[in-house]
Structures are given as C-alpha cells and as structure tokens.
Rosetta silent file (secondary structure, phi, psi, omega in degrees, C-alpha in Angstrom):
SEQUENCE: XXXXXXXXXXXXXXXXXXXXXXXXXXXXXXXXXXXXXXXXXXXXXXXXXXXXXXX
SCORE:     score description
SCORE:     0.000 S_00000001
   1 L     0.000  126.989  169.791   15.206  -12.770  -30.740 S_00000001
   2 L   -48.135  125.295 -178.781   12.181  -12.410  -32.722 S_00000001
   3 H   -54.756  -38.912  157.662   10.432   -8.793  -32.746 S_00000001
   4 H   -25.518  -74.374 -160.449    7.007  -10.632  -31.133 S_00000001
   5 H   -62.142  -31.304  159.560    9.278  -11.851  -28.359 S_00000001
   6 H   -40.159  -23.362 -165.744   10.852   -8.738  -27.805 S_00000001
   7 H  -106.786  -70.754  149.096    7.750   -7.001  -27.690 S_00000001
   8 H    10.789  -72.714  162.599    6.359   -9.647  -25.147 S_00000001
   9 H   -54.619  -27.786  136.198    9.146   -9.504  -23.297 S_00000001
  10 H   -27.871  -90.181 -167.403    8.620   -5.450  -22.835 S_00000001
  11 H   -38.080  -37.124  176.722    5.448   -5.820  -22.088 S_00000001
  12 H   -98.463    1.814  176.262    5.610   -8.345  -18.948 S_00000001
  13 H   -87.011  -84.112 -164.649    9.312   -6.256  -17.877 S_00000001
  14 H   -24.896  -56.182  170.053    6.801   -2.988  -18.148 S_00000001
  15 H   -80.645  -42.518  152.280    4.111   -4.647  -15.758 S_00000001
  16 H   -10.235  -74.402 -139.069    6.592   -6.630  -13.607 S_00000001
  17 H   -68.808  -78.364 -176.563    7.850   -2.669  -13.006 S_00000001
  18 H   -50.610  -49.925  169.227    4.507   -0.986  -12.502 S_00000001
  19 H   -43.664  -54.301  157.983    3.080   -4.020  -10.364 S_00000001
  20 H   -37.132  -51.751  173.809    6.482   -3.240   -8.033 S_00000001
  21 H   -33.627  -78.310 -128.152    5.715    0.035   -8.306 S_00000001
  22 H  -105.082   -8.190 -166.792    2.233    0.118   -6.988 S_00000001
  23 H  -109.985  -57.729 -166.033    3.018   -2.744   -4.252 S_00000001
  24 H   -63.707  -30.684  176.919    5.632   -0.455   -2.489 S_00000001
  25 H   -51.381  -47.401 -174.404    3.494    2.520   -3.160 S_00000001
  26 H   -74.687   -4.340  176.555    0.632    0.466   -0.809 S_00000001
  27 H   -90.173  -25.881 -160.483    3.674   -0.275    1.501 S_00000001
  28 H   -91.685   -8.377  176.654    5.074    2.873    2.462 S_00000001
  29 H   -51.965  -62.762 -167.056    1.017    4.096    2.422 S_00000001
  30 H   -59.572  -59.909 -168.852    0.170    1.484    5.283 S_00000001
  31 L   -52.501   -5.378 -170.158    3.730    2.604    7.248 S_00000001
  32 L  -119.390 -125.382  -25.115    1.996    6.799    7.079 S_00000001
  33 L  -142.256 -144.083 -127.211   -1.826    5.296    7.770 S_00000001
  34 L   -45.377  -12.190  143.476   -0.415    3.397   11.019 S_00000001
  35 H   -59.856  -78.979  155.408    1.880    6.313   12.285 S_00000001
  36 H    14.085  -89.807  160.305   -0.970    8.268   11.916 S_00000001
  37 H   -33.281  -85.728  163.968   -3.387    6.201   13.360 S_00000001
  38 H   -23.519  -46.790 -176.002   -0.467    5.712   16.589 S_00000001
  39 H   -74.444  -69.195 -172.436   -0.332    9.717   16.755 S_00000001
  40 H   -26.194  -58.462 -141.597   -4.187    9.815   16.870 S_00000001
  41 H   -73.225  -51.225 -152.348   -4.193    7.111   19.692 S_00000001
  42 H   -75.948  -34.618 -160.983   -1.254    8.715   21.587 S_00000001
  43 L  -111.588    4.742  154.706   -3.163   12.525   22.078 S_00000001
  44 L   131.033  -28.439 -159.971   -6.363   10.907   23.293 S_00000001
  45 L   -61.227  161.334  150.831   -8.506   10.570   19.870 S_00000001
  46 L  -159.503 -156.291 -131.145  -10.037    6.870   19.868 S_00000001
  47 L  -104.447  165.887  164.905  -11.974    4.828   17.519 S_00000001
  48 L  -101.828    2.223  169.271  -16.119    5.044   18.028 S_00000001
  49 H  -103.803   11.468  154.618  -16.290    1.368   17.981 S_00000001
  50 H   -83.735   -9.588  176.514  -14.432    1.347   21.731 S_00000001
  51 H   -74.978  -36.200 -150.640  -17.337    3.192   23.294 S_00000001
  52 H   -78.682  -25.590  170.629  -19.529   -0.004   22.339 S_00000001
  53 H   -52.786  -48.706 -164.919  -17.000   -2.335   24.211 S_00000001
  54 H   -97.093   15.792  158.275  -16.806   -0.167   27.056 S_00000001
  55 L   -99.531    0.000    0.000  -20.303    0.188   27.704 S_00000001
C-alpha cells in the first residue's frame, strides 16, 4: 500500500470514528433530555404551549 492510500485510508478510519463518536454522543443526550423532560412532567411542571390547547 502506497503512502497516499494509507494516508486516505487514516483519514476516512479517523472520521468514520469521530462521526460514531458524535452520533452516540447525540444518542445518549436525547435518552438524559427525555428522562428529564418525563421527571419534569411527572412533579407537575408542563409545557406553556398546553395552556393554549386548554383554553
């Protein structure tokens, strides 16, 4: 293997890696944001666009 392709081949294994990275990073975010959310909900808090429904 040529040193170009090697260095190519780095380069889209290095961003493969980070792009994984950064997509589980936004999954386990959304799994803490919707507990969250669910605890708010549960003790009473609610959203301000349900008063406009329920009027």
């Amino acid at each position: 293997m040529s040193a170009h392709a090697l260095y190519v081949t780095a380069a889209y294994a290095i961003t493969a890696v980070a792009l994984a990275g950064l997509i589980g990073w936004i999954l386990i975010d959304q799994r803490a944001r919707k507990r969250e959310l669910a605890e708010l909900e549960a003790s009473g808090v609610r959203r301000r666009s349900d008063k406009a429904i329920k009027s």
